[in-house]
Structure formats: C-alpha cells, structure tokens
C-alpha positions as CSV (number, residue, x, y, z in Angstrom):
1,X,7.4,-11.7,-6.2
2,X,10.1,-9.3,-5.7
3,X,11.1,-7.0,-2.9
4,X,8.0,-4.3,-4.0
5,X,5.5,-6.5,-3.7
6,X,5.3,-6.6,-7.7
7,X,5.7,-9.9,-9.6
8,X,9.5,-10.1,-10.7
9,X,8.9,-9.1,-14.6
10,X,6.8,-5.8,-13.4
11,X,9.0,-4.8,-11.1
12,X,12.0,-5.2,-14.2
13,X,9.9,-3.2,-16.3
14,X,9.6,-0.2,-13.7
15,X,12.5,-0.1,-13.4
16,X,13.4,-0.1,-16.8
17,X,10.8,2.8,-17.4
18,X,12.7,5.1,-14.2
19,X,15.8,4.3,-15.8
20,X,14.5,5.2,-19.4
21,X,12.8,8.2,-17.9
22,X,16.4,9.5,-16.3
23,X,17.9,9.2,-19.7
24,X,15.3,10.9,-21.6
25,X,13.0,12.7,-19.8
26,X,14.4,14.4,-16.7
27,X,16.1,17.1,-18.3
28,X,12.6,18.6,-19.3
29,X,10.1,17.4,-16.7
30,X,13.0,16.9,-13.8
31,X,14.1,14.0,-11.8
32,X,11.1,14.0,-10.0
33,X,8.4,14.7,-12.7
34,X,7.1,17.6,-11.7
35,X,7.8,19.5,-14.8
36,X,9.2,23.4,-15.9
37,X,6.6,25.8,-16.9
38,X,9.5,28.1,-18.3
39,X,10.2,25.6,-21.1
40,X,6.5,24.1,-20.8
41,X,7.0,20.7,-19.3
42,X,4.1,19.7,-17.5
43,X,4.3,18.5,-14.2
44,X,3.5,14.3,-14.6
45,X,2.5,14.0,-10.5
46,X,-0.9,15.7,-10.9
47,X,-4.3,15.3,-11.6
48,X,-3.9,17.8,-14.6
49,X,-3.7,16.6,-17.5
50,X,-4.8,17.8,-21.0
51,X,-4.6,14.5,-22.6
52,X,-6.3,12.4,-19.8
53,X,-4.4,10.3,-17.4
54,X,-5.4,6.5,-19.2
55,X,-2.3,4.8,-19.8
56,X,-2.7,4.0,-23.2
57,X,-3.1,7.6,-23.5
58,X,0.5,7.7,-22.1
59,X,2.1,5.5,-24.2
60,X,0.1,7.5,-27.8
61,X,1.8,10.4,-26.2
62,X,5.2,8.6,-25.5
63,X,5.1,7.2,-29.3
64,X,4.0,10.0,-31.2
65,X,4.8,13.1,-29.0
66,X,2.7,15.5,-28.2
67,X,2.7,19.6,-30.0
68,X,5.7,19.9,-31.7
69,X,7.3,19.9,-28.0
70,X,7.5,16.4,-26.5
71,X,9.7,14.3,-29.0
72,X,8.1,11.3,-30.8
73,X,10.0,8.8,-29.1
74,X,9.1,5.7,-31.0
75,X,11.6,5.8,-33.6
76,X,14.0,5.9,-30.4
77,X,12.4,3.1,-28.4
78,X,11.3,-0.1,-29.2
79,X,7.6,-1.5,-27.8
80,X,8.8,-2.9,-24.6
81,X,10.7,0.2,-23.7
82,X,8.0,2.7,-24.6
83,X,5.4,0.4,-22.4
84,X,8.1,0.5,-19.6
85,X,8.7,4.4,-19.6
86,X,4.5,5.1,-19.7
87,X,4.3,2.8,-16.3
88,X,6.9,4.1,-14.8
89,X,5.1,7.5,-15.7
90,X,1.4,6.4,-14.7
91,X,3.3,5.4,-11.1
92,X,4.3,9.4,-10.4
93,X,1.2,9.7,-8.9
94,X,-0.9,12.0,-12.2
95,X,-1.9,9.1,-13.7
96,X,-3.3,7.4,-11.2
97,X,-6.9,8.0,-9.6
C-alpha cells in the first residue's frame, strides 16, 4: 500500500488522472473542478449531473465528449489514460454518493 492508503498501482493511476486532468481539463472546468458557467463547464464536485455520476458514465463522456463542447478525447488518450482521468474525476467529490 502506498502513503494514501490505496494499493501502489491505484494510487499511480490517480495520479496519473490529476496529472492528465491539469493538462487537459483545468483550463475549462478549473484546477479545482468546479467548472465556468460563462463558457458552460460544469462544476465536477457536485451531485449535479445531467449524465449521472456512474463512472463508466464518466469514462463514455471522457471518450466520446459530450454536446459538441467537451472534446472527444479518445483519439488523444489511450485506454489506461482515459480510465485514469475518469477516477481521478469520480474522486472530486460529484461522482461519488
């Protein structure tokens, strides 16, 4: 087990995903994940959310965007990467029940 209490690999891939998510995602849904209504960004840390909060509901909306806004970001990320970015993004707090 690592230092968070998560085996070694799960930890990796969180961290992977909060690095992924800096690269990618922050500029529209901020460093934090609470979003931008002016550019429609949803805030990811609530219990709002119009495509439900399952986490393979996460990763369909990672892979194959979502309205002609989010980016489809499977031709950018391969499998393990997308799976990394939609735990890190379950673990902001809206995913989670």
């Amino acid at each position: 087990r690592s230092l968070s209490g998560l085996p070694v690999a799960a930890d990796a891939n969180l961290a992977l995903g909060k690095k992924v998510f800096a690269e990618n995602c922050a500029a529209c849904h901020g460093d934090n994940g609470k979003g931008n209504r002016e550019i429609g960004s949803p805030d990811l840390t609530d219990q709002i959310w119009l495509y439900g909060p399952a986490r393979d509901t996460i990763v369909e909306g990672l892979t194959n965007g979502r309205g002609a806004v989010m980016p489809a970001w499977a031709p950018r990320l391969d499998d393990t990467t997308l799976k990394a970015l939609a735990v890190y993004v379950h673990t902001l707090g809206g995913g989670q029940k």
